[in-house]
Each structure stands twice: as structure tokens, then as C-alpha cells.
mmCIF file of the N, C-alpha and C atoms, coordinates in Angstrom:
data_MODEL
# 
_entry.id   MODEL 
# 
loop_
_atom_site.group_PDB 
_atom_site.id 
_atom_site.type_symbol 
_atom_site.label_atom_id 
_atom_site.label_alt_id 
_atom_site.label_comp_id 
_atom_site.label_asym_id 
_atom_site.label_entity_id 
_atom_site.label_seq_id 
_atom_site.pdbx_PDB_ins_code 
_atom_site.Cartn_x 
_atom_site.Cartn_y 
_atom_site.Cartn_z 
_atom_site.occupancy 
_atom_site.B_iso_or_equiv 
_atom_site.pdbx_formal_charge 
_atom_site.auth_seq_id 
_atom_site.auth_comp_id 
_atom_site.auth_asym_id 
_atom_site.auth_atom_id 
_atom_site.pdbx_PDB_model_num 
ATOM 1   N N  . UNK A 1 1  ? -70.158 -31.908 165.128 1.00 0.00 ? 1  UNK A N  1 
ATOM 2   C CA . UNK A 1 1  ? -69.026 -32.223 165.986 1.00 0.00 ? 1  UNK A CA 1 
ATOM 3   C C  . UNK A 1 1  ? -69.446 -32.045 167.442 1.00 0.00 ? 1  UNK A C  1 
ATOM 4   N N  . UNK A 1 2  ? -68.897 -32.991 168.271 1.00 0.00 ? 2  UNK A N  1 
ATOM 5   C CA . UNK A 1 2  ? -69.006 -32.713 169.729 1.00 0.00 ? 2  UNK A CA 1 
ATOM 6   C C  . UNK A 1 2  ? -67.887 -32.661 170.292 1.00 0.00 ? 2  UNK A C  1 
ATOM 7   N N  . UNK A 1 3  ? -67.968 -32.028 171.594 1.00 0.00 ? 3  UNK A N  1 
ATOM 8   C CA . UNK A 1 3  ? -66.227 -31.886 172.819 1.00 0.00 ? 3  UNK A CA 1 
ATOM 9   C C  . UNK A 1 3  ? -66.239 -32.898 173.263 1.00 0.00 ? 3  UNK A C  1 
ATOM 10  N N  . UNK A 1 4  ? -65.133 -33.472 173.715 1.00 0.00 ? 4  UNK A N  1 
ATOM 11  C CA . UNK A 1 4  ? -64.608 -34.465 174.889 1.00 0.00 ? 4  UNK A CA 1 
ATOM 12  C C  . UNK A 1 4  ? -64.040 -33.381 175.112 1.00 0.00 ? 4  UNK A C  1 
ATOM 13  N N  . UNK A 1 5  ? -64.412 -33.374 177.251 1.00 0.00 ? 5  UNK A N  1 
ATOM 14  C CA . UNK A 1 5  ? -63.470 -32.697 177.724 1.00 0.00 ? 5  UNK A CA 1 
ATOM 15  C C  . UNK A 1 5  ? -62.643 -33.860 178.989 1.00 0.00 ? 5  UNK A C  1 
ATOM 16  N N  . UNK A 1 6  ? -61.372 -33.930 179.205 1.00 0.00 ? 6  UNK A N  1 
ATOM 17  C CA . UNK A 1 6  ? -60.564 -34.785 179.876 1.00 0.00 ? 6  UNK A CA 1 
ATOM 18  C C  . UNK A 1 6  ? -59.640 -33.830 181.057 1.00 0.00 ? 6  UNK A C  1 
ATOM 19  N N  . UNK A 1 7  ? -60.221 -34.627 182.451 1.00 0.00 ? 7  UNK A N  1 
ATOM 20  C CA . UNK A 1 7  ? -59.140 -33.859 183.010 1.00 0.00 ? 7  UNK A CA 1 
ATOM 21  C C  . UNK A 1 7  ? -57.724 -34.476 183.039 1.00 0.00 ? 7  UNK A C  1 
ATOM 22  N N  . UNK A 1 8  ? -56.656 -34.006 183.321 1.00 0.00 ? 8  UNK A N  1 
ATOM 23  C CA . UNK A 1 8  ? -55.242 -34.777 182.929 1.00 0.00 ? 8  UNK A CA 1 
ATOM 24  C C  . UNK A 1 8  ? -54.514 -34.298 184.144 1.00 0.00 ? 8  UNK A C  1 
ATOM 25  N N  . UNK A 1 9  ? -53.271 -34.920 184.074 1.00 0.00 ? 9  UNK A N  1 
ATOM 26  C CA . UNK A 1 9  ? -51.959 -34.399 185.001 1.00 0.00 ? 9  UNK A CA 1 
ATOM 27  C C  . UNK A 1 9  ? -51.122 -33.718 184.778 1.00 0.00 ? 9  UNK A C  1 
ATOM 28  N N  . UNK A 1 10 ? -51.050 -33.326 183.236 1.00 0.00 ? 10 UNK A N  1 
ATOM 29  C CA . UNK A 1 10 ? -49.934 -32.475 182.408 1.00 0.00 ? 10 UNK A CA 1 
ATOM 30  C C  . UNK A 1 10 ? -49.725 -31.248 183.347 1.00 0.00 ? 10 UNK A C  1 
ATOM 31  N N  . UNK A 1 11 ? -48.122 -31.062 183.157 1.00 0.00 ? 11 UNK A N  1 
ATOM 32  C CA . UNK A 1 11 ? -47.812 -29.674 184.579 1.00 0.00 ? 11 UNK A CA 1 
ATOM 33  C C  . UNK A 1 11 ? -47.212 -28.949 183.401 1.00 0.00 ? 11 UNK A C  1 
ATOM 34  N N  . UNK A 1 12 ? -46.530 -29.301 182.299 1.00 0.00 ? 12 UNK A N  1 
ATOM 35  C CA . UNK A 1 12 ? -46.169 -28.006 181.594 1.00 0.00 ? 12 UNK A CA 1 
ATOM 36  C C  . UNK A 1 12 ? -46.445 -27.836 180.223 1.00 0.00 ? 12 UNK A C  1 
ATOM 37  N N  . UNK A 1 13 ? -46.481 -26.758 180.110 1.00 0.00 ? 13 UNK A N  1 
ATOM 38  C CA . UNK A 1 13 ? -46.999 -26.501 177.905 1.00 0.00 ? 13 UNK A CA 1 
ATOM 39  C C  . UNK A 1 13 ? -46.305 -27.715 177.010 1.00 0.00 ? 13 UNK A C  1 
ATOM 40  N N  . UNK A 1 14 ? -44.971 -27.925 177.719 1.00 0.00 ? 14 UNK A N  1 
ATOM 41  C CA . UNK A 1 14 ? -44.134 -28.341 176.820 1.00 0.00 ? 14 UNK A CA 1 
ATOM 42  C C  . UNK A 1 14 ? -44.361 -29.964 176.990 1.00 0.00 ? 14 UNK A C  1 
ATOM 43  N N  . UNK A 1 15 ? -45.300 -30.694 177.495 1.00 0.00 ? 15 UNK A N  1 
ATOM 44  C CA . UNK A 1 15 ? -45.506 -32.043 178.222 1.00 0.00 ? 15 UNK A CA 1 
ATOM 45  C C  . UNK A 1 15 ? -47.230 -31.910 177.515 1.00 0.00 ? 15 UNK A C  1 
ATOM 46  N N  . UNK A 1 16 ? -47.583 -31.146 177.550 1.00 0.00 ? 16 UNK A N  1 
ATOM 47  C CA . UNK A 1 16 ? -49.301 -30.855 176.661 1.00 0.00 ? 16 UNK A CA 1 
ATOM 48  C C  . UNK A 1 16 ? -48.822 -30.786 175.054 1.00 0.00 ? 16 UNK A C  1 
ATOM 49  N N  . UNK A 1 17 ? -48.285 -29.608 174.643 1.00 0.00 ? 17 UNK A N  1 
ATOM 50  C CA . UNK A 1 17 ? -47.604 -29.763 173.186 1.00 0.00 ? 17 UNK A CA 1 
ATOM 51  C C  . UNK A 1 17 ? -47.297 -31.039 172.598 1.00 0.00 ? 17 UNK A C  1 
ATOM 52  N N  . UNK A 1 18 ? -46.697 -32.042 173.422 1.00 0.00 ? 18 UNK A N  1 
ATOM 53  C CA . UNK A 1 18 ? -46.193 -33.552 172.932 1.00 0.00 ? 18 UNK A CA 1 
ATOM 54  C C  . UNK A 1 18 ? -47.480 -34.174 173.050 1.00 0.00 ? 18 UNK A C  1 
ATOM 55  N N  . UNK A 1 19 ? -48.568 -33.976 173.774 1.00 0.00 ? 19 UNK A N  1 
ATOM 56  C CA . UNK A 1 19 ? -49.396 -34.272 174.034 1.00 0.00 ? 19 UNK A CA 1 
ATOM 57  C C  . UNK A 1 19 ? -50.658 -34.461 172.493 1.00 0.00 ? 19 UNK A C  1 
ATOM 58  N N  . UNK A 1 20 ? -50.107 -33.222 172.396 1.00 0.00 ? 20 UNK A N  1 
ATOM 59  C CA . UNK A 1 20 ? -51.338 -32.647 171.385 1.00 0.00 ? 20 UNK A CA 1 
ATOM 60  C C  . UNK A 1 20 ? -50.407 -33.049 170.016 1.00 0.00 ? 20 UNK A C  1 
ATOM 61  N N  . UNK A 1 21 ? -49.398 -33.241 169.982 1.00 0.00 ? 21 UNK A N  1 
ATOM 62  C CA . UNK A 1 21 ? -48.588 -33.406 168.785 1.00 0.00 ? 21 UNK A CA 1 
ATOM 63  C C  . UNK A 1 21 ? -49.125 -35.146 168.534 1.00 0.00 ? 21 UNK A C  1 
ATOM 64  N N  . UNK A 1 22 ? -48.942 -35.903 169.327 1.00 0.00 ? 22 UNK A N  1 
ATOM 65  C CA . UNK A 1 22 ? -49.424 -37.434 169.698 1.00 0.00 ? 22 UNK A CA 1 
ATOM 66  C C  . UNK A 1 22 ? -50.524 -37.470 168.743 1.00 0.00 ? 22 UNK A C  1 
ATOM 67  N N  . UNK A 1 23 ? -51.811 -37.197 169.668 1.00 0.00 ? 23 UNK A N  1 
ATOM 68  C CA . UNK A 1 23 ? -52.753 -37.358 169.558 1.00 0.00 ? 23 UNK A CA 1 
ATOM 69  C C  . UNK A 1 23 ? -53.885 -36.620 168.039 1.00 0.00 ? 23 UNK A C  1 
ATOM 70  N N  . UNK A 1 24 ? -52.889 -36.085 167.391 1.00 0.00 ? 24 UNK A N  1 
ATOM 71  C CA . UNK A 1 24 ? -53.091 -34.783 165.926 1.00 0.00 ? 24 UNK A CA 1 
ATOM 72  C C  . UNK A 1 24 ? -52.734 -36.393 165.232 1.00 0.00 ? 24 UNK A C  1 
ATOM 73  N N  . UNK A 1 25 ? -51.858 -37.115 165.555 1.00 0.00 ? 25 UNK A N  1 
ATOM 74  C CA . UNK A 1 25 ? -51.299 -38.181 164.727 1.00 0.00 ? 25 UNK A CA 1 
ATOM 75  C C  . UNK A 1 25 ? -52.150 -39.087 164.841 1.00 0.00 ? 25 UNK A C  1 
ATOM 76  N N  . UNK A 1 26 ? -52.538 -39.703 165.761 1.00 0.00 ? 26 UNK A N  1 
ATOM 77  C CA . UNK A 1 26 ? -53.492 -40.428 165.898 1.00 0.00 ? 26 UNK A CA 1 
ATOM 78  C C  . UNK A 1 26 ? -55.586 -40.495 165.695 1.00 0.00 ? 26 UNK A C  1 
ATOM 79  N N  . UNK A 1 27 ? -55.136 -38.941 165.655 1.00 0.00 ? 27 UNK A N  1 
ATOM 80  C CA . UNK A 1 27 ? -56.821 -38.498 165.854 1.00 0.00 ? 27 UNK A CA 1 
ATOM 81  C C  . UNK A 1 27 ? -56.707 -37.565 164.322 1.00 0.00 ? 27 UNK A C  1 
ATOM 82  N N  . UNK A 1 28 ? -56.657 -37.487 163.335 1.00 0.00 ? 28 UNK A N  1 
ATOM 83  C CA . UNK A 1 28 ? -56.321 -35.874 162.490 1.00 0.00 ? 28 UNK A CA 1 
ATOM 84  C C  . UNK A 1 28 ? -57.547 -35.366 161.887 1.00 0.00 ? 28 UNK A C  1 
ATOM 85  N N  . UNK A 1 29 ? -58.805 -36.241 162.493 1.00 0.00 ? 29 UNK A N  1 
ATOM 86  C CA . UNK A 1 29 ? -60.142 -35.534 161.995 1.00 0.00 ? 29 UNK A CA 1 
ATOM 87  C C  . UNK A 1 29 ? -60.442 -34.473 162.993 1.00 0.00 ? 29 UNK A C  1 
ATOM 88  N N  . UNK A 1 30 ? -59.112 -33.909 163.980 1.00 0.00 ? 30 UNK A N  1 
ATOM 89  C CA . UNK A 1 30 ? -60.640 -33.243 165.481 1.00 0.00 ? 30 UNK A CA 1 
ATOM 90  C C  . UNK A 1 30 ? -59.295 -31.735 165.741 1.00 0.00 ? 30 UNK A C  1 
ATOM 91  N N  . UNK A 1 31 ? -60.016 -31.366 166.549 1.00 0.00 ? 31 UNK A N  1 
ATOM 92  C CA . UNK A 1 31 ? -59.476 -29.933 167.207 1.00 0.00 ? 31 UNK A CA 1 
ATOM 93  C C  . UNK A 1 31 ? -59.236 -30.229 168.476 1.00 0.00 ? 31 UNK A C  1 
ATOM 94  N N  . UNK A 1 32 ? -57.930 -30.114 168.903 1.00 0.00 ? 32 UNK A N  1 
ATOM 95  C CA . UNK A 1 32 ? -57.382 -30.092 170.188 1.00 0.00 ? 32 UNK A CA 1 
ATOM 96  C C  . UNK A 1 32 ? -56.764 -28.975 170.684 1.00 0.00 ? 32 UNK A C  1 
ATOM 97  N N  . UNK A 1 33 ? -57.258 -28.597 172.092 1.00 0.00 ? 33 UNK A N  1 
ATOM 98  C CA . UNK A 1 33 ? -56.536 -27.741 172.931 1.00 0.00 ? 33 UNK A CA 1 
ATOM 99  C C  . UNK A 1 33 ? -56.288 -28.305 174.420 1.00 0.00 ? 33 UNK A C  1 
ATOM 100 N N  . UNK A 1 34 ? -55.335 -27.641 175.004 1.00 0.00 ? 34 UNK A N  1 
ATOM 101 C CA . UNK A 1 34 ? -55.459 -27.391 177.035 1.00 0.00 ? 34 UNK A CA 1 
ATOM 102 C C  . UNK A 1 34 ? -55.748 -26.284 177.150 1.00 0.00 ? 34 UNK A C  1 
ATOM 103 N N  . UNK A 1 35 ? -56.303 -26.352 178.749 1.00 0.00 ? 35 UNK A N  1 
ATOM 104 C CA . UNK A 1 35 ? -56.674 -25.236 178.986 1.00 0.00 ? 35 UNK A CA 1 
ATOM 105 C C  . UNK A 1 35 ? -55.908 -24.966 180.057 1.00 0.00 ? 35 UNK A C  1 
ATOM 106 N N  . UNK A 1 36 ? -55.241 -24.211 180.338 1.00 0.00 ? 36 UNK A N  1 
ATOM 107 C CA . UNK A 1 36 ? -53.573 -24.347 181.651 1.00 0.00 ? 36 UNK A CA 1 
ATOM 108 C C  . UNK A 1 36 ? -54.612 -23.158 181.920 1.00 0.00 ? 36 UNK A C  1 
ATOM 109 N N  . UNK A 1 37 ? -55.639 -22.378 182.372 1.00 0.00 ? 37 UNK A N  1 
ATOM 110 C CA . UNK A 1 37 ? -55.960 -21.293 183.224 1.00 0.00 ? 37 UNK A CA 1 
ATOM 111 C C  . UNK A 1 37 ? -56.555 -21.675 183.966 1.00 0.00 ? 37 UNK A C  1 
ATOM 112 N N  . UNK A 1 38 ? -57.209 -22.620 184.505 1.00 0.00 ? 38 UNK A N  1 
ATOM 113 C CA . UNK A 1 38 ? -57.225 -23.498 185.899 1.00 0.00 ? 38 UNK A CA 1 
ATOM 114 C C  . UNK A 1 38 ? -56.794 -24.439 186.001 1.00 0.00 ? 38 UNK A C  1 
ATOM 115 N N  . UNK A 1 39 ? -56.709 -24.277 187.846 1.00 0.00 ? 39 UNK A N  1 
ATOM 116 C CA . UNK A 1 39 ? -55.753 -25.064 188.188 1.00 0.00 ? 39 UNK A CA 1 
ATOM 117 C C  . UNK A 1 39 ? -55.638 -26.863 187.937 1.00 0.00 ? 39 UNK A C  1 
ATOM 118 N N  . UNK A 1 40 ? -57.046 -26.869 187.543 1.00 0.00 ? 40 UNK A N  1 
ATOM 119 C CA . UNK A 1 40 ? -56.838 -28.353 186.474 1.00 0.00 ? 40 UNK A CA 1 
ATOM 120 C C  . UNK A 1 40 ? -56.484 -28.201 185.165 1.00 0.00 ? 40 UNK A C  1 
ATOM 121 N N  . UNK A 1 41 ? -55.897 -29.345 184.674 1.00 0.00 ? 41 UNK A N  1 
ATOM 122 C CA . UNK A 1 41 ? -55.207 -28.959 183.338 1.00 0.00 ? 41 UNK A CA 1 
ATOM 123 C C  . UNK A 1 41 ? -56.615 -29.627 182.473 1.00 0.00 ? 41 UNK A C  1 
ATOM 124 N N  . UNK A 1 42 ? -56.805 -29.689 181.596 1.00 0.00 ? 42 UNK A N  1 
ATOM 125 C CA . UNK A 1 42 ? -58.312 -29.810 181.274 1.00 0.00 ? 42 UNK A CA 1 
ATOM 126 C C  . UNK A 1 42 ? -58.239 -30.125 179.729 1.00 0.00 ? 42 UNK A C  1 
ATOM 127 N N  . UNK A 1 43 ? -58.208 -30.938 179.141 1.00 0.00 ? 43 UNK A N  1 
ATOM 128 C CA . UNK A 1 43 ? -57.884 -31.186 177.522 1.00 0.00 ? 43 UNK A CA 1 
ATOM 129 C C  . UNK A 1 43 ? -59.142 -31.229 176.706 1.00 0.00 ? 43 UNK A C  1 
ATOM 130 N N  . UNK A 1 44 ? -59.464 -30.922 175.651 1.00 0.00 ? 44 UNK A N  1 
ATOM 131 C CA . UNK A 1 44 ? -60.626 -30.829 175.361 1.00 0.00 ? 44 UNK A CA 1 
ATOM 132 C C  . UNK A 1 44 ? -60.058 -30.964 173.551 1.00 0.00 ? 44 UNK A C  1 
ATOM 133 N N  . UNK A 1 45 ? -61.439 -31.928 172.895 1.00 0.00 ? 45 UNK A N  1 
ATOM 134 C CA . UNK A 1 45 ? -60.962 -32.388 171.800 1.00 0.00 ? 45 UNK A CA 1 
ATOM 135 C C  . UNK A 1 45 ? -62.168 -32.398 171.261 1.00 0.00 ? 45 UNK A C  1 
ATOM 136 N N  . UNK A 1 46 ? -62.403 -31.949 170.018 1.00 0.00 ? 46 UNK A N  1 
ATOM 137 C CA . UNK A 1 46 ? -63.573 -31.725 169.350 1.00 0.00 ? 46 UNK A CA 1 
ATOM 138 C C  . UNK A 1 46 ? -63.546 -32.482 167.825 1.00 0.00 ? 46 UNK A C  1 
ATOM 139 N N  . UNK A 1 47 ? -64.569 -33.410 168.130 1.00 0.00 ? 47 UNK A N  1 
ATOM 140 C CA . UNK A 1 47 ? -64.631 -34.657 167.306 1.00 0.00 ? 47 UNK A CA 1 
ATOM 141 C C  . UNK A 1 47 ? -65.685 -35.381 166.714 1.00 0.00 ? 47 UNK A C  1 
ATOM 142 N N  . UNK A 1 48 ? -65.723 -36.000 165.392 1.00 0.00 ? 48 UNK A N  1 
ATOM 143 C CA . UNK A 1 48 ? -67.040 -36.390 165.035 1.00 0.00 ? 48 UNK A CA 1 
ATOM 144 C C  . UNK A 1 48 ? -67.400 -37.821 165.393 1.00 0.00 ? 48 UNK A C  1 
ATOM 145 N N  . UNK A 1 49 ? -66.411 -38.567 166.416 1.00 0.00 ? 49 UNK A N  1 
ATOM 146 C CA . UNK A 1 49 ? -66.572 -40.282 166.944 1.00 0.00 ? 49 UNK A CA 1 
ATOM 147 C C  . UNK A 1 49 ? -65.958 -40.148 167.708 1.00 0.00 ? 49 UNK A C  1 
ATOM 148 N N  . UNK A 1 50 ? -66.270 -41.552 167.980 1.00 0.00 ? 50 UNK A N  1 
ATOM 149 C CA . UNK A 1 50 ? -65.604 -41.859 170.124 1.00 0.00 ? 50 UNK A CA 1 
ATOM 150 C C  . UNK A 1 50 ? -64.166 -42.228 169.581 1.00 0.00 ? 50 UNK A C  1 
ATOM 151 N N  . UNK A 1 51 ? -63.483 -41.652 170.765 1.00 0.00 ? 51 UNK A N  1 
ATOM 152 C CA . UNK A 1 51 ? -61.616 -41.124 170.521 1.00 0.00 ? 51 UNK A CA 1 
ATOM 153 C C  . UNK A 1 51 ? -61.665 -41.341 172.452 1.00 0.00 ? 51 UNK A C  1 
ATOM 154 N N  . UNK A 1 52 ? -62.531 -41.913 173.403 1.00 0.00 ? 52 UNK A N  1 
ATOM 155 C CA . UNK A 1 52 ? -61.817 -42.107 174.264 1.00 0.00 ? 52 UNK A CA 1 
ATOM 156 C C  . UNK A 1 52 ? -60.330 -43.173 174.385 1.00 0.00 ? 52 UNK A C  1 
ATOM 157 N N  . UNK A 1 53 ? -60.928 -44.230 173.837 1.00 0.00 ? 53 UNK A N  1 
ATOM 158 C CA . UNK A 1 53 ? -59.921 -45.044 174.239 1.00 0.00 ? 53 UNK A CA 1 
ATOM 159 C C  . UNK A 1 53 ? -57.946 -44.763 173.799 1.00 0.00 ? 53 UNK A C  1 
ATOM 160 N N  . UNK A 1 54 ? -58.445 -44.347 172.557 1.00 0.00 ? 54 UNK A N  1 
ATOM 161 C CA . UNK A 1 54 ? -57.197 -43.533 171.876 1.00 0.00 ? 54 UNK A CA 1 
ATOM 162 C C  . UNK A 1 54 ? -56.151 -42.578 172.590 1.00 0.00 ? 54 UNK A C  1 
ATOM 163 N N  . UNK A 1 55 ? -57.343 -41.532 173.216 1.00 0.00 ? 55 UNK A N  1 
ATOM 164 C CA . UNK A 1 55 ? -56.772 -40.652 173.895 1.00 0.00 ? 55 UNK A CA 1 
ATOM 165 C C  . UNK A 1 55 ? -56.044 -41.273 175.350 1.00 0.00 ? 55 UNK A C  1 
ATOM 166 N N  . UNK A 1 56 ? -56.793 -41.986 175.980 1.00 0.00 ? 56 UNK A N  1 
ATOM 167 C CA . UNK A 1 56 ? -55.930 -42.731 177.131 1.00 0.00 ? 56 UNK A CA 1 
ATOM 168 C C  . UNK A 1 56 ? -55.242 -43.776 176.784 1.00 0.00 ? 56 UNK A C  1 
ATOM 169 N N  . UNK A 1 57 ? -54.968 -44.508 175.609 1.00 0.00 ? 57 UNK A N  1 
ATOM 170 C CA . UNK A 1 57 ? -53.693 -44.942 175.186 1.00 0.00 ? 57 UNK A CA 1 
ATOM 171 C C  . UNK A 1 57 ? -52.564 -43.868 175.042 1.00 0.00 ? 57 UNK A C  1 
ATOM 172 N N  . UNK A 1 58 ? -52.991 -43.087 174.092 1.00 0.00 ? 58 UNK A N  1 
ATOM 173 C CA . UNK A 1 58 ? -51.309 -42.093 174.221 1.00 0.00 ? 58 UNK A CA 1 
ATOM 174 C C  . UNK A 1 58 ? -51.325 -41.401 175.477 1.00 0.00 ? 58 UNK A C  1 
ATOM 175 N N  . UNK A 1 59 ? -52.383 -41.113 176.502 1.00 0.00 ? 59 UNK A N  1 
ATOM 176 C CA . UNK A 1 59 ? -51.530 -40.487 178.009 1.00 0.00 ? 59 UNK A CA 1 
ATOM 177 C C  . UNK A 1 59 ? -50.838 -41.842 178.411 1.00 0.00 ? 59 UNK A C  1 
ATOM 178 N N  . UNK A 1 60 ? -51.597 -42.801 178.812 1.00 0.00 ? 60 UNK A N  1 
ATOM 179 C CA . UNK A 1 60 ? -50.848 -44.114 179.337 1.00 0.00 ? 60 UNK A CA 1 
ATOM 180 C C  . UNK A 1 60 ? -49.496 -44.440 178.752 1.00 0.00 ? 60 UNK A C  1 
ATOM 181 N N  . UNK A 1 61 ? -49.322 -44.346 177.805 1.00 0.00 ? 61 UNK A N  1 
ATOM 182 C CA . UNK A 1 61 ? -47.772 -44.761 176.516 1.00 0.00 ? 61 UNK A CA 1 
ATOM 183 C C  . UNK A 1 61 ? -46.882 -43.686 177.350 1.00 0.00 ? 61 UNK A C  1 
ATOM 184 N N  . UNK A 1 62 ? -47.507 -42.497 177.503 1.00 0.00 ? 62 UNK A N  1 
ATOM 185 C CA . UNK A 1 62 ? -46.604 -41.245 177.799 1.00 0.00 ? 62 UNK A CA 1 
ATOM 186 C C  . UNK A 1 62 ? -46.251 -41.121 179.166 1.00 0.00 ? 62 UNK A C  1 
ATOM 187 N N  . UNK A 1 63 ? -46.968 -42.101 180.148 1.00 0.00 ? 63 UNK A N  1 
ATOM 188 C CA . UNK A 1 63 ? -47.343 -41.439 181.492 1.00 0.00 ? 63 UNK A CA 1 
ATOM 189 C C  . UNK A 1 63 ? -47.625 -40.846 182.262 1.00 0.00 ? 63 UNK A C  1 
ATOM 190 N N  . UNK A 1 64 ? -48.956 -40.618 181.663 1.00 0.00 ? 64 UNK A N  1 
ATOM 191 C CA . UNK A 1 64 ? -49.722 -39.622 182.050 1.00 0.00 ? 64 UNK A CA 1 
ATOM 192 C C  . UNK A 1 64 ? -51.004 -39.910 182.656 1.00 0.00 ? 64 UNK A C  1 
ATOM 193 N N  . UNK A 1 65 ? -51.794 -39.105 183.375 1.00 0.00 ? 65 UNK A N  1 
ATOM 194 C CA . UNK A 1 65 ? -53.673 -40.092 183.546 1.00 0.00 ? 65 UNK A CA 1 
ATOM 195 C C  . UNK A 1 65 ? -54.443 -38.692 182.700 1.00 0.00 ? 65 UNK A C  1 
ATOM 196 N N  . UNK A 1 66 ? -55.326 -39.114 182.405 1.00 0.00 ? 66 UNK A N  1 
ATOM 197 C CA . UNK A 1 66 ? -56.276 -38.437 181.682 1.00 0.00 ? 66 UNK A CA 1 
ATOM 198 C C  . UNK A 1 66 ? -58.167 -39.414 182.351 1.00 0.00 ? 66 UNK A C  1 
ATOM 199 N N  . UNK A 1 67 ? -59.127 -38.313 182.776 1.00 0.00 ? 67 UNK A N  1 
ATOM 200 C CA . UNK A 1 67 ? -60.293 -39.048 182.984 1.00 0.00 ? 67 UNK A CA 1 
ATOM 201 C C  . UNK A 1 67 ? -60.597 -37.775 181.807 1.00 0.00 ? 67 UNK A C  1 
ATOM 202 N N  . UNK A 1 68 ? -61.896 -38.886 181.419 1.00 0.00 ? 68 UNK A N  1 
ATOM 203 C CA . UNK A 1 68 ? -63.158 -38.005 180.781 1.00 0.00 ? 68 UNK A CA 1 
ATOM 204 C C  . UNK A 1 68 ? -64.295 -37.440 181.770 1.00 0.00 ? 68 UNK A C  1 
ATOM 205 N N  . UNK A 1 69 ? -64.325 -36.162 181.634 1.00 0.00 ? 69 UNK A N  1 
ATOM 206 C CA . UNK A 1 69 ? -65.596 -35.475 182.101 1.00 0.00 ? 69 UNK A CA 1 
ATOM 207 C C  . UNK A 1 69 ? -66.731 -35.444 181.719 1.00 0.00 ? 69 UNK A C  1 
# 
């Protein structure tokens, strides 16, 4: 398995949670967290294939931006 780490715009747990609830549906082979202890919000998804495009479909659907790092 490897990380994608993504920086994002998400400002609260409860806007990341929907986040991560999304993307569990769409992705259910990988491990997702945020990391809210700096001041970038920082998503990180641990996965055995490429899940970029996926992942910036459900921020985009949601309105959100997400880059990959």
C-alpha cells in the first residue's frame, strides 16, 4: 500500500467526516484520515491504485478543492 497525501479546504470535522464518509463509499479498499493539527487541513488516503481522480470528484460534487502533494 502507498499514501496519497491531499491538501484540502475543509474548516470543520463535521465537513471532513462527510468527506471521509463519501469517499469510504467510493474508495472501500483504502484507509482514510485528516489531519486538523496544522493549519492545513491535509487528507491522506492509503491505497493499493490511483484514486486521484475519484477523490477530486467527490471534493468538486461537495465543493470543496483538494490538490495532491
Amino acid at each position: 500500500m502507498h499514501i496519497e497525501a491531499y491538501k484540502t479546504n475543509v474548516r470543520t470535522k463535521k465537513d471532513a467526516s462527510l468527506l471521509v464518509a463519501l469517499l469510504q463509499f467510493v474508495i472501500s479498499d483504502c484507509i482514510i484520515n485528516f489531519d486538523f493539527t496544522k493549519r492545513e487541513r491535509i487528507l491522506r488516503i492509503e491505497t493499493n491504485r490511483e484514486i486521484k481522480e475519484m477523490v477530486y470528484g467527490v471534493f468538486t460534487k461537495q465543493g470543496f478543492y483538494c490538490k495532491k502533494l
